[in-house]
SEVEX-120555 format. One line per 8 residues: number of its first residue (from 0); their letters; for each residue y, x, z of N, C-alpha, C. Coordinates in steps of 0.05 Angstrom, whole numbers, plus 32768, in hexadecimal, padded with zeros to 4 digits. Layout:
NUM) a) Y,X,Z,Y,X,Z,Y,X,Z  ...
//
This chain:
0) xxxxxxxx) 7F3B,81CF,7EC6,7F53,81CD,7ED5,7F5C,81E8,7EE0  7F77,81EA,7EE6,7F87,8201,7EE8,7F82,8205,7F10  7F79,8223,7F17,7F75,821D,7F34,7F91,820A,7F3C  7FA9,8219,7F31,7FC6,820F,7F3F,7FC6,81F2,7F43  7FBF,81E2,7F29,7FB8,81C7,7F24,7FA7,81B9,7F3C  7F90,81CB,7F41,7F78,81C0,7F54,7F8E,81C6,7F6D  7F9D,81D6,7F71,7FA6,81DB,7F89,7FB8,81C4,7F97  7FCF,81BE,7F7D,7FDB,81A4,7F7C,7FCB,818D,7F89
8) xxxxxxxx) 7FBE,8189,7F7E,7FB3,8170,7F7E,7FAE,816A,7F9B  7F97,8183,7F9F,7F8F,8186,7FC6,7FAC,8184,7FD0  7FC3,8190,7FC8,7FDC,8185,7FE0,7FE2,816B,7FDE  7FE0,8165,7FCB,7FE8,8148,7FC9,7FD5,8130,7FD4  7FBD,813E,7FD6,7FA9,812C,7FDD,7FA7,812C,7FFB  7FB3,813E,800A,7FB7,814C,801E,7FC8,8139,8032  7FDF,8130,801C,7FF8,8124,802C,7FF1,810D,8022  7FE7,8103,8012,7FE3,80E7,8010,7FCC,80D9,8027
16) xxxxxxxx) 7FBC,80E0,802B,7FAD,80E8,8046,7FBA,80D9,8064  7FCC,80E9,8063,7FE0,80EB,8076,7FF4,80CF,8078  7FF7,80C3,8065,8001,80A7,8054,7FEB,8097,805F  7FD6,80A0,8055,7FC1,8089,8055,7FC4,807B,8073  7FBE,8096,8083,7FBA,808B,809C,7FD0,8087,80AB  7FEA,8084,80A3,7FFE,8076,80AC,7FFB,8060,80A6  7FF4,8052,808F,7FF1,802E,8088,7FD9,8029,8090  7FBE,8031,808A,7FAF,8032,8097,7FA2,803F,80A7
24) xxxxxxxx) 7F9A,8044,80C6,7F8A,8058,80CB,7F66,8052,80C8  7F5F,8043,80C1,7F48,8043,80B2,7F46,8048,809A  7F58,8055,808E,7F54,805B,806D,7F51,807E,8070  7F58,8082,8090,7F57,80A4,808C,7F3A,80A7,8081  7F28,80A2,8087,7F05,80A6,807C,7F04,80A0,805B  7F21,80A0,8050,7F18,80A2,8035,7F13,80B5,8021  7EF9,80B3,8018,7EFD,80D1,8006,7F05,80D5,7FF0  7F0E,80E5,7FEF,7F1D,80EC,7FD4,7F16,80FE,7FBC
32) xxxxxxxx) 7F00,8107,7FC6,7EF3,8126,7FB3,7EF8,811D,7F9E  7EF0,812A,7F84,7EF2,811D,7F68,7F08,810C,7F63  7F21,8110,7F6F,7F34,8100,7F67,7F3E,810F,7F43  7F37,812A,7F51,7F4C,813A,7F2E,7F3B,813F,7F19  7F1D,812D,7F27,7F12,8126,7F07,7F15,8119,7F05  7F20,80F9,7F0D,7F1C,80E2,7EFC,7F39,80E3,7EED  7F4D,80EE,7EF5,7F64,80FA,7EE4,7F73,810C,7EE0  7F5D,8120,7ED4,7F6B,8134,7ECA,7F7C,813B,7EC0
40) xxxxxxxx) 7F89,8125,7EA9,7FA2,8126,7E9A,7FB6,811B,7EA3  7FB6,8115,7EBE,7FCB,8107,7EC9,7FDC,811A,7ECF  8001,8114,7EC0,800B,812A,7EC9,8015,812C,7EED  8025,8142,7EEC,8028,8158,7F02,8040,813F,7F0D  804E,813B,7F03,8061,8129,7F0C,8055,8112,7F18  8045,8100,7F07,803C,80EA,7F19,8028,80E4,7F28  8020,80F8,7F35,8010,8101,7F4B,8025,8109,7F64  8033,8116,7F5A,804D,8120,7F68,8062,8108,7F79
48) xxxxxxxx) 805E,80F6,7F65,806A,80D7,7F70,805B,80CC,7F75  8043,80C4,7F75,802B,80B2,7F82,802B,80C6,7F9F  8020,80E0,7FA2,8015,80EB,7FB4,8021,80FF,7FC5  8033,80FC,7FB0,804B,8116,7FBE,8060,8111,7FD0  8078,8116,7FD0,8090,8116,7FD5,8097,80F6,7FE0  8094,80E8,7FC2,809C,80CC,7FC3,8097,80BE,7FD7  807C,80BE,7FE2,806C,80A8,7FF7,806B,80AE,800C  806D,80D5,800D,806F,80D7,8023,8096,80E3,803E
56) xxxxxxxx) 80A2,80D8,8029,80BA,80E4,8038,80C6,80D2,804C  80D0,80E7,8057,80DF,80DA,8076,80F7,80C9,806E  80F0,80BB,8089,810A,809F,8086,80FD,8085,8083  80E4,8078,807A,80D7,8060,8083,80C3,8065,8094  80B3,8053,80B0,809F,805C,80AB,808C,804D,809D  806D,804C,809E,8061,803F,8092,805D,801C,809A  8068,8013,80A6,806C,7FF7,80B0,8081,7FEA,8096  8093,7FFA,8095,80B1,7FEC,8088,80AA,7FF3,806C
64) xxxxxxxx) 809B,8011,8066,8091,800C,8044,807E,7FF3,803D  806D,7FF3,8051,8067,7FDD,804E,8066,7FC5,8043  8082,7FBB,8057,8091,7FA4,8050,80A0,7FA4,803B  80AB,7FBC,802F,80B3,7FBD,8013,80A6,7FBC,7FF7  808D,7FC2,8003,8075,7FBA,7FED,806C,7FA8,7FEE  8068,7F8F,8006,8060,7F7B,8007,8080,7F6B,7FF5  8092,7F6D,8001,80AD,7F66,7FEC,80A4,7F6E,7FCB  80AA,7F84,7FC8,80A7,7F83,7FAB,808C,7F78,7F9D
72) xxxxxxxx) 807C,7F77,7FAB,805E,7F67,7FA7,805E,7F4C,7F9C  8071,7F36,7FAD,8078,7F1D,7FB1,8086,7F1D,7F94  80A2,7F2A,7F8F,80AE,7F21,7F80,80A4,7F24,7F64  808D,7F34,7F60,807E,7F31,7F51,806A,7F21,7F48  8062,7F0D,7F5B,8058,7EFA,7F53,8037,7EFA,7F59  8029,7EE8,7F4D,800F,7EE1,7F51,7FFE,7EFF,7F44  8019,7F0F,7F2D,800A,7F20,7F20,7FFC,7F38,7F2E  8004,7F3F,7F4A,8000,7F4C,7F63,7FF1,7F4B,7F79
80) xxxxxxxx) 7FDD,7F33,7F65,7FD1,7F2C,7F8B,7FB9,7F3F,7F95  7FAC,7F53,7F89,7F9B,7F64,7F98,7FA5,7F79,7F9F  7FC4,7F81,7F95,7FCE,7F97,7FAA,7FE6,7F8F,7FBE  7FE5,7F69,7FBB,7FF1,7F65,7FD8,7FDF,7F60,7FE9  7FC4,7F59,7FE7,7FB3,7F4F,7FF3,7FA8,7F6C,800D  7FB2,7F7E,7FF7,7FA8,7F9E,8008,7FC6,7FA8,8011  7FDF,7F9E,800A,7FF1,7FAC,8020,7FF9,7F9C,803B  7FEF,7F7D,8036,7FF2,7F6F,8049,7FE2,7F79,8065
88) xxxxxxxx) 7FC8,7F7F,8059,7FB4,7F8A,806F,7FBB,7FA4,807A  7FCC,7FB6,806B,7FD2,7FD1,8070,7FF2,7FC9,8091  7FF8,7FAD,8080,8012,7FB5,8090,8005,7FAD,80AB  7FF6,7F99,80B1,7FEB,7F90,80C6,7FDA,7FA6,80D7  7FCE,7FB8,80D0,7FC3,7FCC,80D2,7FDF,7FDF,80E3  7FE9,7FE2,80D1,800F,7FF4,80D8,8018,7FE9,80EC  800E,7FCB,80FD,801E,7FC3,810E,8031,7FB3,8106  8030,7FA3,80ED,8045,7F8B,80E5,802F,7F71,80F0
96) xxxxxxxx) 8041,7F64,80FD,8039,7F47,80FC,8030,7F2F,80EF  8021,7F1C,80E9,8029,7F0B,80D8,8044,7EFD,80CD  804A,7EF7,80E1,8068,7EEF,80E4,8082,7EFE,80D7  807C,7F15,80E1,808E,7F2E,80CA,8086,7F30,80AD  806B,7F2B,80AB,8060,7F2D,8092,806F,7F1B,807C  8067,7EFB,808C,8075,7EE1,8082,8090,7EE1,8085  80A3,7EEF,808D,80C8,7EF0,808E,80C8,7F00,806F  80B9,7F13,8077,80BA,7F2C,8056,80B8,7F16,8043
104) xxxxxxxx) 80A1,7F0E,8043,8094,7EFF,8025,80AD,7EE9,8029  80B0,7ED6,803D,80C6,7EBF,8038,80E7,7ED1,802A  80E8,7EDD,803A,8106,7EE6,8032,810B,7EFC,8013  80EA,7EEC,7FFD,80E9,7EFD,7FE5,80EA,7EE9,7FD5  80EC,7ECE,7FE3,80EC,7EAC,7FE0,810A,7EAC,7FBA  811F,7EBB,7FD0,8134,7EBA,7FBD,8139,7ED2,7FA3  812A,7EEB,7FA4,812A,7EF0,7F8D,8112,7EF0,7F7D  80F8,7EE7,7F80,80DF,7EDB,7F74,80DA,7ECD,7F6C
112) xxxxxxxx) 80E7,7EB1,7F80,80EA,7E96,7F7C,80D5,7E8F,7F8A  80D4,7E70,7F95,80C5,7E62,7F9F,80AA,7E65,7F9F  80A1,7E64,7F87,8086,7E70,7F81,807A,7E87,7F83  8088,7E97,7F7D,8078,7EB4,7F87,8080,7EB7,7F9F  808F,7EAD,7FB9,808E,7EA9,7FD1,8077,7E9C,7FDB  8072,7E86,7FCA,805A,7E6F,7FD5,803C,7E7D,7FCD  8039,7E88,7FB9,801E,7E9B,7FB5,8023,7EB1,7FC8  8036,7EBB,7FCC,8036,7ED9,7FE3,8035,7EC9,7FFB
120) xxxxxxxx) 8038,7EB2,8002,8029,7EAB,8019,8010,7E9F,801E  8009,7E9A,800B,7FF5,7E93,800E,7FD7,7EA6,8005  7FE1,7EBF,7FF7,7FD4,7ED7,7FFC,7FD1,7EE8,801C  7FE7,7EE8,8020,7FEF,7EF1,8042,7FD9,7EDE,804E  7FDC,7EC6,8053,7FCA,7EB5,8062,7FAE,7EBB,805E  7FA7,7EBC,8047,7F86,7EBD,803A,7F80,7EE7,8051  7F99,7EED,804A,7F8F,7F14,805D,7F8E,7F07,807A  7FA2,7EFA,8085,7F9A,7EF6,80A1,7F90,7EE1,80AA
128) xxxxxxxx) 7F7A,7ED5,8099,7F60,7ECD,809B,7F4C,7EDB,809C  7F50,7EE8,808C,7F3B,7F05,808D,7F33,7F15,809F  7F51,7F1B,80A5,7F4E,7F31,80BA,7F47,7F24,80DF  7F4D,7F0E,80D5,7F4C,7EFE,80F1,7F2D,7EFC,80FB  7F20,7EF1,80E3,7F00,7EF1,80E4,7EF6,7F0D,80EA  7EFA,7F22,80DA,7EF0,7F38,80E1,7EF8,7F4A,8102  7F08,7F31,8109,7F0A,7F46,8127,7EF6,7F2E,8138  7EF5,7F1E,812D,7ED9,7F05,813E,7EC4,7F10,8138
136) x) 7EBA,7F1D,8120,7EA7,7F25,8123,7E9D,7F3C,8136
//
């Protein structure tokens, strides 16, 4: 790898970081070393939109991306359920409600349809079960 390449990467890994711990602040402790070996050939661009620019620019904060990923999550269907299962927990983490959670997922009712409203709630429910237990513990 090219130092400039290695350099990239560290900024990007830098500000994604910074992301993390806006949705979650327990994800700051994540490590990242060896990220630009496991993809080396990943180009410059889509690193750039995963880690770059894209995720992190001003004008949402991480509460309301959130909710737009839990939206686009839903209308996607049952095919989504382990990365709604982790933005649900992120938004709750961010300071969304259940209740906010469940208006998002309901009001994705009409372009999803019924069903991938009724699995996105009942994914939602199964996280704040989860998370409910783990604060009893």
């Amino acid at each position: 790898m090219t130092e400039a390449y290695t350099k990239m990467i560290q900024q990007m890994m830098e500000s994604s970081q910074e992301m993390l711990r806006a949705f979650n602040p327990a994800l700051e402790q994540m490590k990242v070393a060896g990220f630009d070996k496991m993809f080396p050939t990943m180009s410059k661009d889509m690193m750039e939109m995963w880690f770059g620019k894209t995720f992190n620019r001003e004008g949402l904060d991480a509460k309301t991306r959130l909710f737009v990923t839990i939206a686009a999550l839903t209308v996607l269907g049952a095919q989504a359920e382990p990365q709604l299962k982790l933005a649900v927990r992120h938004a709750l983490e961010a300071g969304a409600t259940q209740r906010e959670i469940a208006e998002v997922i309901w009001q994705m009712s009409m372009f999803g349809g019924m069903p991938a409203m009724q699995k996105a709630l009942e994914i939602a429910q199964s996280v704040f079960a989860e998370t409910s237990e783990e604060k009893d513990v």
